[in-house]
C-alpha positions as CSV (number, residue, x, y, z in Angstrom):
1,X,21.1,13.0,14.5
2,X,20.3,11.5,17.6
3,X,22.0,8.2,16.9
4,X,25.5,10.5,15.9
5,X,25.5,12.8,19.1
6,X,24.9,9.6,21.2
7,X,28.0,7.8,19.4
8,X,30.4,11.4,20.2
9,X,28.6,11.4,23.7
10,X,29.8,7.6,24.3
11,X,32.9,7.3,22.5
12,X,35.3,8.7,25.3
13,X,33.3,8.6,27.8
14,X,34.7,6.7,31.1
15,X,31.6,5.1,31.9
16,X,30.3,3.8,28.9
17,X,29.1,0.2,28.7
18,X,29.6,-1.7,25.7
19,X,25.7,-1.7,25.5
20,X,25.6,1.8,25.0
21,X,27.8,1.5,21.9
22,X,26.2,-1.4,20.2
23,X,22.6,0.8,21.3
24,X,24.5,3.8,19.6
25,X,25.4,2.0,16.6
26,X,22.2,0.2,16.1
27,X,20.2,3.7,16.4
28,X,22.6,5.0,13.6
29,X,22.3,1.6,11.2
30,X,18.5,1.8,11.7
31,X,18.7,5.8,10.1
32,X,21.0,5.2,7.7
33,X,18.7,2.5,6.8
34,X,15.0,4.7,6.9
35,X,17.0,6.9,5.3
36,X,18.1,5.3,2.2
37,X,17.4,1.7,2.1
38,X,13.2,2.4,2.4
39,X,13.0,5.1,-0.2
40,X,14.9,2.6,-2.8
41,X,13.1,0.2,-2.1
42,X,9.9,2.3,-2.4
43,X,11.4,3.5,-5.7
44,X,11.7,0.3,-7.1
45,X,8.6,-1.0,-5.9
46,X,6.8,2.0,-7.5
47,X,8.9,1.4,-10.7
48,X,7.3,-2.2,-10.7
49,X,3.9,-1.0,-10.0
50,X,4.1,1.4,-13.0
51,X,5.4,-1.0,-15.5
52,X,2.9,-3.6,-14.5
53,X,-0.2,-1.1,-14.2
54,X,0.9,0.7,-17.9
55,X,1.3,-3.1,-19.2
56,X,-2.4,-3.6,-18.2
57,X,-3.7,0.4,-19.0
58,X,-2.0,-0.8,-22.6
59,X,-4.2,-4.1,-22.5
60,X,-7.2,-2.6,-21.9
61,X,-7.3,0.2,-24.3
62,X,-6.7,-2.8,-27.0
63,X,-9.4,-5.5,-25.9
64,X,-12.1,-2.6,-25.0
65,X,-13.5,-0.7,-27.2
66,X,-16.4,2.6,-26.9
67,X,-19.8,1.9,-28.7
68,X,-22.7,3.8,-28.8
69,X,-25.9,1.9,-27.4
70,X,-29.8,3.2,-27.8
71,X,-32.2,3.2,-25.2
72,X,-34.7,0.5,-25.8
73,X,-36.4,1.2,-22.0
74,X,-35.6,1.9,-18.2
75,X,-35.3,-0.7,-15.8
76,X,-36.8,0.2,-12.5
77,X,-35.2,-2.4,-10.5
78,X,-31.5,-2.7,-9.6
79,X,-30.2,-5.6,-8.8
80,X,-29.0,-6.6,-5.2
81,X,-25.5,-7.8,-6.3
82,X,-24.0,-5.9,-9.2
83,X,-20.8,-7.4,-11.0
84,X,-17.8,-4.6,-10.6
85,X,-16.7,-6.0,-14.2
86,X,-19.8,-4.6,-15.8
87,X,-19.9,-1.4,-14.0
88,X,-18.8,1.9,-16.1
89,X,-17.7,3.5,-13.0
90,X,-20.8,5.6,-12.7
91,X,-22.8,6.5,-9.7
92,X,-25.9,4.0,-10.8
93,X,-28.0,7.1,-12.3
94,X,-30.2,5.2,-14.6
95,X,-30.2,1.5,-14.9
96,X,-31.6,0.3,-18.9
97,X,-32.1,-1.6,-21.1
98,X,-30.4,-1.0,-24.4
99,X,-29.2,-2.1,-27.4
100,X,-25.7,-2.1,-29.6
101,X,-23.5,-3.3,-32.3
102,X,-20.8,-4.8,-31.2
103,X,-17.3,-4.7,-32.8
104,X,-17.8,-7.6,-34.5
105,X,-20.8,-6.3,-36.1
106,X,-23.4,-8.9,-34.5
107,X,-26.5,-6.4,-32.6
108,X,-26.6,-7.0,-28.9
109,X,-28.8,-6.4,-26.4
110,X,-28.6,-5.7,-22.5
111,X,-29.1,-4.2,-19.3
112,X,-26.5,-1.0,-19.2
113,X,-25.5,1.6,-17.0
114,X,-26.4,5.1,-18.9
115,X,-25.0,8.3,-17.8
116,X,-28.7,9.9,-18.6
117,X,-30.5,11.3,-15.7
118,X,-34.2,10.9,-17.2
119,X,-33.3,8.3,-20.3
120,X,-36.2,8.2,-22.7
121,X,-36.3,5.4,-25.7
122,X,-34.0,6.3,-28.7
123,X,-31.8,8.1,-26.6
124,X,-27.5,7.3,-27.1
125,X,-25.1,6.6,-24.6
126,X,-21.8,5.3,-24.7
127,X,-20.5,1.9,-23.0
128,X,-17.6,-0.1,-23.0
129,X,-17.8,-3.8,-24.8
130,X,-15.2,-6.3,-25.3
131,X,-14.3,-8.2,-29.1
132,X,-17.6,-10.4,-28.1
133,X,-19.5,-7.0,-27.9
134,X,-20.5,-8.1,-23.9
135,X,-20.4,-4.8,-21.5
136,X,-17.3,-4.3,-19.8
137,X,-15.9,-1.3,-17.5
138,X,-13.9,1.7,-18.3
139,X,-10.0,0.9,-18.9
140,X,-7.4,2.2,-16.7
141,X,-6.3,5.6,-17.7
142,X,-3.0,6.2,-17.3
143,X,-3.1,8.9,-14.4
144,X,-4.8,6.6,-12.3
145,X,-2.6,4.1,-12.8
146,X,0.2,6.3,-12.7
147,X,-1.5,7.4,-8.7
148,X,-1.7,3.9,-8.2
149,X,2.3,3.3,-8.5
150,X,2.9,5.9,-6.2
151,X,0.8,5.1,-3.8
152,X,2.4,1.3,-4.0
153,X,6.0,3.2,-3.6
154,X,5.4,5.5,-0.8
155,X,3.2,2.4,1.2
156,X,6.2,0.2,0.8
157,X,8.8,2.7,2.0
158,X,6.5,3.6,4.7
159,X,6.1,0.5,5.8
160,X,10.2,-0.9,5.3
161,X,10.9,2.1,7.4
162,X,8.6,0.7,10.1
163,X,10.1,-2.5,10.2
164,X,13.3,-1.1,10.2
165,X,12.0,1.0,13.2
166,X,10.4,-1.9,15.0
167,X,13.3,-4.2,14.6
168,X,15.4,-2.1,16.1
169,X,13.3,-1.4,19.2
170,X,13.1,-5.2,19.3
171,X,17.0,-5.1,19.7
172,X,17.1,-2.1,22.3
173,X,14.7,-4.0,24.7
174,X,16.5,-7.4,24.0
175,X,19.9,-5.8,25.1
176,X,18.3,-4.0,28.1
177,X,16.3,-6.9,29.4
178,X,19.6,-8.8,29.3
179,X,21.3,-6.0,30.8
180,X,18.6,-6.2,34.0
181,X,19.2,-9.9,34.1
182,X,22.7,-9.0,34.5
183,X,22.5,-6.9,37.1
184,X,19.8,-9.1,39.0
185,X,22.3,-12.1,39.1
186,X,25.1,-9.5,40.1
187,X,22.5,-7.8,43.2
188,X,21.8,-11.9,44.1
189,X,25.8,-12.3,44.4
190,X,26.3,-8.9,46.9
191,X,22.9,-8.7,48.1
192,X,23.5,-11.6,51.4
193,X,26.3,-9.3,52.6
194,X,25.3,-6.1,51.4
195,X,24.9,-3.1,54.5
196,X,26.4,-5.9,57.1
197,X,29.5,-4.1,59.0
198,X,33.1,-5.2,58.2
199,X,31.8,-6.8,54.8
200,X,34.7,-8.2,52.9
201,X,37.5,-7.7,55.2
């Protein structure tokens, strides 16, 4: 709104420069710009995200697969550098060892992640396990990646409309600083003779 009242302020006005009309018209490209050009690019971006993160939720639900393990024992000790592959997405409650049947049919045997708060032998939990029966994390539901798109969307509008800011503030202080220059060079031209009595006659 800013960038339309300062084109009417400037359009008939006998002291405009032609700085202040390209500043004018810059400040209303730049909106038009944040206004549509980030959000469809956001859009698409998000669009992208979606197809790519369903693609991969659809993956997922294919190559893992929910089994139900036994408790053979607890482990006491966690180790210092778990793999994120092999986590369930649990909070680390109760670190055992357990065994399963993979999909394949051949038994297996591991340390899991149970979602047991005290797990005694014999008890059943559920992990996830790939087509080799090896333990692998939850899939990708589709809300989260559905969140995840979003987020991808609204980040890349955000940050087009930033550049789209910053570029233009770039442009303003460009034209001013050459705006200064013009008038230091013009100052250095008057400034010998300027306040001396009978100058220019």
């Amino acid at each position: 709104m800013r960038a339309i009242m300062g084109l009417r302020r400037w359009r008939h006005n006998p002291l405009r420069r032609a700085t202040d009309l390209a500043e004018a018209w810059l400040a209303l490209g730049a909106l038009l710009l944040i206004l549509v050009a980030a959000p469809l690019l956001g859009l698409l971006v998000g669009q992208v995200a979606e197809d790519a993160l369903q693609q991969s939720v659809r993956e997922q639900r294919e190559q893992r697969h929910p089994v139900a393990a036994t408790v053979v024992r607890k482990v006491d000790f966690a180790p210092l550098d778990p793999d994120p592959e092999t986590a369930t997405g649990q909070d680390s409650r109760s670190r055992v060892l357990a065994r399963w049947t993979a999909p394949d049919g051949t038994a297996r045997r591991g340390t899991a992640m149970a979602d047991l708060e005290s797990p005694r032998p014999g008890e059943h939990f559920t992990v996830w396990t790939d087509g080799q029966g090896r333990i692998v994390g939850r899939p990708l539901d589709t809300a989260t990646a559905a969140t995840h798109a979003v987020l991808a969307g609204f980040g890349t509008a955000v940050a087009c409309a930033g550049v789209i800011e910053g570029s233009r503030r770039l442009l303003v202080w460009r034209m001013v600083r050459r705006r200064y220059d013009r008038w230091d060079r013009a100052w250095s031209r008057v400034g010998p003779d300027w306040g001396r009595t009978g100058t220019g006659s």
